[in-house]
C-alpha positions as CSV (number, residue, x, y, z in Angstrom):
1,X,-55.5,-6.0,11.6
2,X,-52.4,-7.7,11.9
3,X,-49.3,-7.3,8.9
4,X,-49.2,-9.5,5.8
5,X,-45.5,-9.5,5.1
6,X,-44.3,-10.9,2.1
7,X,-41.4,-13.3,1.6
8,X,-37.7,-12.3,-0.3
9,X,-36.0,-14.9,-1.7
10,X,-33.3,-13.2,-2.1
11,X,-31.3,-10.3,-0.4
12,X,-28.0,-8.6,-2.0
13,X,-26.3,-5.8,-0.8
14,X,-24.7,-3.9,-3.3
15,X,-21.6,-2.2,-1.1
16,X,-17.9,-0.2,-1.8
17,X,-14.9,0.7,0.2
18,X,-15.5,4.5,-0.4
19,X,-17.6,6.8,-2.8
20,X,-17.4,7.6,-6.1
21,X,-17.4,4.4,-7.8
22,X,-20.9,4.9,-9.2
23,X,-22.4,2.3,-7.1
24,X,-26.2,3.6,-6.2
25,X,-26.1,3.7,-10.7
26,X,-24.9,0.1,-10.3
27,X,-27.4,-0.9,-7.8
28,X,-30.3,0.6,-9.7
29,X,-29.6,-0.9,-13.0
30,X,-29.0,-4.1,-11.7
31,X,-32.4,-3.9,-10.3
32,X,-34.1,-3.0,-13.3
33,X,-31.7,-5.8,-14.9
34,X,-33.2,-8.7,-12.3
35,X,-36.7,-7.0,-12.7
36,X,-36.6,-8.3,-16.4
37,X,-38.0,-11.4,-15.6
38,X,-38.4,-11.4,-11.6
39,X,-40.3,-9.0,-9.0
40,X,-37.6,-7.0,-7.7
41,X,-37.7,-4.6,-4.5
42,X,-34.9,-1.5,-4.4
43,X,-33.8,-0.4,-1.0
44,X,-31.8,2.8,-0.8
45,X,-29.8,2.3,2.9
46,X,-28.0,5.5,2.6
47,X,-30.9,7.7,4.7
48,X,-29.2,10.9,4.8
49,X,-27.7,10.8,1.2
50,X,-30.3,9.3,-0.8
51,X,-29.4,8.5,-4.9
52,X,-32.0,6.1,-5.7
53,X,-35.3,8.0,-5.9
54,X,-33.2,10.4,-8.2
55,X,-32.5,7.5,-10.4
56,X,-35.6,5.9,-10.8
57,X,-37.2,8.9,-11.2
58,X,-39.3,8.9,-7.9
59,X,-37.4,12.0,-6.5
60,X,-41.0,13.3,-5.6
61,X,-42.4,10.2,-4.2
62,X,-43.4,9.7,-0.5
63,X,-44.5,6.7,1.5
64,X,-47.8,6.1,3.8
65,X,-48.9,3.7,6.1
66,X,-51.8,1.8,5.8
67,X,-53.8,-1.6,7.1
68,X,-50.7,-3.6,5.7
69,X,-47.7,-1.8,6.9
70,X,-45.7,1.1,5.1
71,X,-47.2,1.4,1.4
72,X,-45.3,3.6,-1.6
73,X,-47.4,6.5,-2.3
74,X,-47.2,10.2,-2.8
75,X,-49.4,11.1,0.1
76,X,-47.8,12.2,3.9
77,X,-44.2,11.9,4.1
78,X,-42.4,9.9,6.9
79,X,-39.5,11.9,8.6
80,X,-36.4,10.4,10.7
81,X,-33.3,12.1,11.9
82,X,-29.9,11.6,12.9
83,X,-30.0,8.8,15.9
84,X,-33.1,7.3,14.3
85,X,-31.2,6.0,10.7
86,X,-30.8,2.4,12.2
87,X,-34.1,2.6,12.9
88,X,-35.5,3.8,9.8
89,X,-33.9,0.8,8.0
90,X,-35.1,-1.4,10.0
91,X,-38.5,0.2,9.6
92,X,-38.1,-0.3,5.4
93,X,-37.1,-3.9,6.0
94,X,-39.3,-5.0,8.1
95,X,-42.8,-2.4,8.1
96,X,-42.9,-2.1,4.4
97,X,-45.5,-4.3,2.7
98,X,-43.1,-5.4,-0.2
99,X,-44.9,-8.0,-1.0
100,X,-43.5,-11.3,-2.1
101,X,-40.1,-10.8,-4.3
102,X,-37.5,-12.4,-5.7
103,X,-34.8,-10.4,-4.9
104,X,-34.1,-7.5,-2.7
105,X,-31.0,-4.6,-4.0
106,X,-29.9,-3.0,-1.0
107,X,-27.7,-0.2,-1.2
108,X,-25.8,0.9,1.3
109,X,-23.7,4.1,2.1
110,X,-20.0,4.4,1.1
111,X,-17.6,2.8,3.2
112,X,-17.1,0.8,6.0
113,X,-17.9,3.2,9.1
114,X,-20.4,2.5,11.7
115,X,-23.3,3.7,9.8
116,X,-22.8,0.9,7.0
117,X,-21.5,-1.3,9.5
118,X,-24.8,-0.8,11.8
119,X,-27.1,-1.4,8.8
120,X,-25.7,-4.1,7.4
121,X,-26.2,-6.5,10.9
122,X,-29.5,-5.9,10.7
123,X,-29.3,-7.8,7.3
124,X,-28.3,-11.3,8.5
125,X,-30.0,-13.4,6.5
126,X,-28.8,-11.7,3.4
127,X,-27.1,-14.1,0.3
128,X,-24.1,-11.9,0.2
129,X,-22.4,-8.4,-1.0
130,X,-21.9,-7.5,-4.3
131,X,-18.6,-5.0,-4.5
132,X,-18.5,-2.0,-6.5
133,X,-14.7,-0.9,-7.4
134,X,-12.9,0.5,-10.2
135,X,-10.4,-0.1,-12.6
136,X,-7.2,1.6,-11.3
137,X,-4.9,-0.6,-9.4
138,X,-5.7,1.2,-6.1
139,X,-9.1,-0.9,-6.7
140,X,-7.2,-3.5,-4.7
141,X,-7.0,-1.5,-1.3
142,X,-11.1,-0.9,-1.8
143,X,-11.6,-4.5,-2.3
144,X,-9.6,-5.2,0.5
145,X,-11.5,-2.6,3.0
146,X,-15.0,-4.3,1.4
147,X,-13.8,-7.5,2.2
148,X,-13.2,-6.8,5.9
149,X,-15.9,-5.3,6.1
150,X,-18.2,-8.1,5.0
151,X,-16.4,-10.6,7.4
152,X,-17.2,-8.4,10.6
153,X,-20.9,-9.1,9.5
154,X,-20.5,-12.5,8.4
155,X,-21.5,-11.7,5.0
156,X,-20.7,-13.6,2.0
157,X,-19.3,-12.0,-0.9
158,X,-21.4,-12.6,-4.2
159,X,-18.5,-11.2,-6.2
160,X,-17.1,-8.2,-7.7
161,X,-18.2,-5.7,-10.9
162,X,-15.6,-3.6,-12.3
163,X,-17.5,0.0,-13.0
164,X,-16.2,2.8,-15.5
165,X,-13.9,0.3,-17.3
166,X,-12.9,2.1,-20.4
167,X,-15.1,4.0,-22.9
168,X,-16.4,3.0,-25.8
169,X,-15.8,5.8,-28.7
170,X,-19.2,7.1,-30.1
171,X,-17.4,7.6,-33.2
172,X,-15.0,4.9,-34.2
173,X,-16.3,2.2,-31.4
174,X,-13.4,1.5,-30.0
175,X,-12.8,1.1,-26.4
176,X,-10.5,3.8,-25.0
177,X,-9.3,2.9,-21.1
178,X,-9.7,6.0,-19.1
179,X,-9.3,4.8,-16.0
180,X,-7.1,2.2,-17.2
181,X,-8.5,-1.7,-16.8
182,X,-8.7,-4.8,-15.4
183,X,-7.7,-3.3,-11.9
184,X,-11.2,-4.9,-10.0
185,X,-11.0,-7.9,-11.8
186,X,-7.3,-8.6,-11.0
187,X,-8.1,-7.4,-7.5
188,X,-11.1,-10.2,-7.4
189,X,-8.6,-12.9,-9.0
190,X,-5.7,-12.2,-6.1
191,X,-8.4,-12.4,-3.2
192,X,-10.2,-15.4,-4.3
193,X,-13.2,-13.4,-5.3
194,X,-15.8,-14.2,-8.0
195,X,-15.4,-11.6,-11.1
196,X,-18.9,-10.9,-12.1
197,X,-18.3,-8.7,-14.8
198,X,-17.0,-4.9,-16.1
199,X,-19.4,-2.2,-17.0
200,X,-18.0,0.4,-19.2
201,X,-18.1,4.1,-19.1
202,X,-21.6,5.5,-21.0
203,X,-22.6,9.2,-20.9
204,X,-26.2,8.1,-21.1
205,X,-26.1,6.4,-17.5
206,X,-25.2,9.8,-16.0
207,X,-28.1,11.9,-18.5
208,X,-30.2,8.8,-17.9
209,X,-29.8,9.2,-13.6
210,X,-30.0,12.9,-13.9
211,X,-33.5,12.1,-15.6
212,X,-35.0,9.3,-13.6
213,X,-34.4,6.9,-16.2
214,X,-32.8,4.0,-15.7
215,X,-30.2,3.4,-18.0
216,X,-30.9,-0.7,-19.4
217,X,-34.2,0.5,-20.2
218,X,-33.2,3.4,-22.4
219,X,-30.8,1.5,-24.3
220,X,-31.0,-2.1,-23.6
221,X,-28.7,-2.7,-26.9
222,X,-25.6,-0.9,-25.6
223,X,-22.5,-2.4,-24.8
224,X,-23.3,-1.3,-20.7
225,X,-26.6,-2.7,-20.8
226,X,-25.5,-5.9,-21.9
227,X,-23.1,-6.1,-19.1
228,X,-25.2,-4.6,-17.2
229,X,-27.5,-8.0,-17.8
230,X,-24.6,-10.4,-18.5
231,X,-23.5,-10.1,-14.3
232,X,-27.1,-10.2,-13.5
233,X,-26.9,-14.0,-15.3
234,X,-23.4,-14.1,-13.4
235,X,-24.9,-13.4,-10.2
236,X,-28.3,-15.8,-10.4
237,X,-25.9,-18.7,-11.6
238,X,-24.2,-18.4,-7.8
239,X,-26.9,-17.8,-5.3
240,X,-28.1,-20.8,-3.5
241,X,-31.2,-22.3,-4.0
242,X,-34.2,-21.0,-1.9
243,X,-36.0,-23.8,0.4
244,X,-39.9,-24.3,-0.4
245,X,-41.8,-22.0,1.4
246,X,-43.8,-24.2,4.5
247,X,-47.3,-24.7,3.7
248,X,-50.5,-25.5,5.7
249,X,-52.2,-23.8,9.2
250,X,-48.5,-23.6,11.3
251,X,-47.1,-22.0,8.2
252,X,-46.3,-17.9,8.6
């Protein structure tokens, strides 16, 4: 029986200059974020280092392969190894019956070595990269690597989010800078980059990733959640609109 593929409207890659800028939490809340109102698929890219099963809470989780290409499940596990990473990707892109989506998160390792680099060419028809920095002024140097990094793939650059940009006190509710601030945005300003927002520090989106719960659904009414949703509007308000799908019997 031959595959029934869906169709994505929309690709993003959600990408840094190096690790430790929380960007696999930034990638899995914006997808819960964009699922609110749109069918959302979550690809975790980074096939030896995997963050996003432990964040959504699907740790356990395994996929199968059916009549209709790969299927989520819990049953037999797939297994690749080292040479075979490419590979597996394009295997998730391509073998898994997503179904028809809105958008596709993509999140892909740290940095911009080969493995990255490899991965995201055999995105090409993806609406652009979506860089995850932080506040210090060394932000500007990551930027700068992301950026490079996107034009040897010919991707476009959606914009940037500021992550861990200051603290808001449980106590008095004011915002304390721990990291200092405004070092991604001034970094997107000086390259010419769309700012599409700052999310600031919150215990809860660690407990929450620890847990498998993803942080704008356990508190939606804190101040991270609502920026968390207020660069999702950022980031629809830029993407291009998607042609009409073609219709009738040499449609596919």
């Amino acid at each position: 029986m031959a595959k029934r593929m869906g169709r994505i409207k929309h690709k993003l890659v959600v990408m840094s200059g190096k690790g430790g800028v929380g960007k696999s939490s930034v990638a899995a809340n914006l997808a819960v974020a964009l699922g609110a109102d749109s069918k959302v698929g979550l690809l975790d890219a980074d096939v030896t280092g995997p963050d996003i099963p432990k964040i959504m809470g699907v740790e356990d989780a395994h996929i199968i392969s059916g009549d209709q290409g790969i299927e989520p499940g819990r049953d037999t596990p797939v297994i690749w190894r080292g040479p075979l990473k490419i590979k597996a990707i394009k295997q998730m892109m391509i073998d898994v019956n997503w179904g028809d989506l809105d958008f596709m998160v993509i999140d892909l390792p740290p940095g911009t070595s080969d493995e990255p680099l490899s991965i995201a060419q055999e995105i090409p028809d993806a609406d652009g990269a979506i860089i995850v920095t932080t506040p210090q002024e060394v932000s500007l140097l990551d930027v700068r690597k992301s950026i490079a990094f996107a034009q040897a793939v010919r991707l476009p650059i959606v914009g940037v989010i500021e992550n861990m940009s200051g603290l808001v006190c449980p106590h008095c509710g004011k915002t304390i800078d721990v990291f200092k601030r405004g070092g991604g945005e001034a970094a997107a300003k000086e390259l010419g980059l769309r700012f599409l927002g700052r999310i600031p520090l919150d215990p809860d989106i660690v407990v929450g990733g620890d847990a498998g719960k993803p942080f704008v659904v356990e508190h939606p009414n804190s101040p991270a959640a609502k920026a968390f949703y207020g660069i999702v509007n950022e980031i629809r308000a830029n993407l291009k609109p998607v042609p009409p799908r073609p219709e009738g019997p040499l449609a596919r």
